[in-house]
C-alpha positions as CSV (number, residue, x, y, z in Angstrom):
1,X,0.0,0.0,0.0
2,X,1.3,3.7,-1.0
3,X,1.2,6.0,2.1
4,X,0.2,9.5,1.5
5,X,3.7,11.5,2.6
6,X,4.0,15.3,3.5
7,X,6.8,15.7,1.4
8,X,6.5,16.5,-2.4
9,X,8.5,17.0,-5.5
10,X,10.3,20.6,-5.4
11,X,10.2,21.0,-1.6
12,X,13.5,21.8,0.4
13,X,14.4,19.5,2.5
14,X,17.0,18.7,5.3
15,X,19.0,14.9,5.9
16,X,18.7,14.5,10.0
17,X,20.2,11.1,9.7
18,X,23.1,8.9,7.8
19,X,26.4,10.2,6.2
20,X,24.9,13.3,4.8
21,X,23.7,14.3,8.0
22,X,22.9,18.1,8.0
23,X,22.8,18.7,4.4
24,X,20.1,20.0,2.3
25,X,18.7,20.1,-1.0
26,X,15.5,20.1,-3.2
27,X,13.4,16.9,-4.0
28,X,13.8,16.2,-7.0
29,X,11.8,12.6,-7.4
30,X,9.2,10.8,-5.0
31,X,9.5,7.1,-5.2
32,X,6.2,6.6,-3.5
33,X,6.2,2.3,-3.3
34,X,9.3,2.2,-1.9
35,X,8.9,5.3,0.7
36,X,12.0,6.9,-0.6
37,X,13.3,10.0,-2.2
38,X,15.6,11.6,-4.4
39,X,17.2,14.8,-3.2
40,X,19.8,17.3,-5.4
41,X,23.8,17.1,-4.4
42,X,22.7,14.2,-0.9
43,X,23.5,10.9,-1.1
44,X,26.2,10.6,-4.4
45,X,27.6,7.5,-5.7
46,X,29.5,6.9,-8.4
47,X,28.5,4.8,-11.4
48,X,30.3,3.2,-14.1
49,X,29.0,4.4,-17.4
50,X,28.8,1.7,-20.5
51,X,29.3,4.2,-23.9
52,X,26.1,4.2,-26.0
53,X,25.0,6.6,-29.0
54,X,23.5,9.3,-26.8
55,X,26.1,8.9,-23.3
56,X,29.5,9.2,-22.7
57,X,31.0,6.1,-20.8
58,X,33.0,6.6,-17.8
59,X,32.4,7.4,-14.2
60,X,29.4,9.3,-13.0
61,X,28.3,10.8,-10.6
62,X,24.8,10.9,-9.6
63,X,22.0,11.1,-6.9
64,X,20.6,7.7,-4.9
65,X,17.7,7.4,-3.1
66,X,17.6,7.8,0.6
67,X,14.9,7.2,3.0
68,X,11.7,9.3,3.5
69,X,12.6,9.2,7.2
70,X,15.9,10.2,7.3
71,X,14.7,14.1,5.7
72,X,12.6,16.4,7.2
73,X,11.2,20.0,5.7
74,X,13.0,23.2,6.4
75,X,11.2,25.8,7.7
76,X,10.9,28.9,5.5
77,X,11.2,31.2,8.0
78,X,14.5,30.1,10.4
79,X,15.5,27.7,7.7
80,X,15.9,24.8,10.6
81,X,14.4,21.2,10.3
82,X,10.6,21.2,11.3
83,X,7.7,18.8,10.8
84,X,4.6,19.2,8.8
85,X,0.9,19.8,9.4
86,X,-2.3,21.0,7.4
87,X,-4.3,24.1,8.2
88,X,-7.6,25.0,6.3
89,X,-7.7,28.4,5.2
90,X,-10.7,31.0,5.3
91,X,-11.1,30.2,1.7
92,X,-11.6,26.6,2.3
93,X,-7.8,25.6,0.9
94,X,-5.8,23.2,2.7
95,X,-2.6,24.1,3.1
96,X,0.8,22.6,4.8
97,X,2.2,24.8,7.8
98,X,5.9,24.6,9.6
99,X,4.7,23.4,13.6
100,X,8.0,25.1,14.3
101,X,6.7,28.8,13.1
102,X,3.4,28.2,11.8
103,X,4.5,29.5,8.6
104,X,2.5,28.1,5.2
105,X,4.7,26.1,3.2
106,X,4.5,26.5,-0.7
């Protein structure tokens, strides 16, 4: 079964556990069945390239996945790790809020 997470594609996140402890980046992929995420410049390994038509061969580097519980959101406003709740709006919108400042989260 998928869970439904609090984090999304594009949000800036924060490692609070493993060998990138403390760094930060953006999401850039969810992989939802397996409860993990992709985050820019965390987590890089290198990977031997095979040549084709369209890719040099050689040795990349490149992103891997980490655990969804090993990140947490940063909060826009002190730019420290925080978790995540919903708020409804006057409107009747749903939004995502920081519990450490109560600030909205885009």
């Amino acid at each position: 079964m998928i869970q439904k997470f609090r984090i999304k594609k594009g949000d800036t996140v924060c490692v609070i556990a493993g060998k990138d402890k403390g760094k930060s980046g953006q999401v850039l992929k969810m992989l939802r069945e397996r409860n993990r995420v992709i985050v820019q410049g965390v987590n890089l390994i290198k990977k031997h390239q095979k040549q084709t038509m369209t890719q040099e061969g050689g040795i990349i580097q490149k992103e891997a996945s980490l655990h969804i519980s090993n990140v947490s959101h940063i909060d826009p406003k002190s730019k420290k790790p925080t978790r995540v709740g919903y708020k409804t709006l006057t409107d009747g919108r749903k939004v995502r809020v920081a519990k450490r400042s109560g600030e909205t989260i885009e």
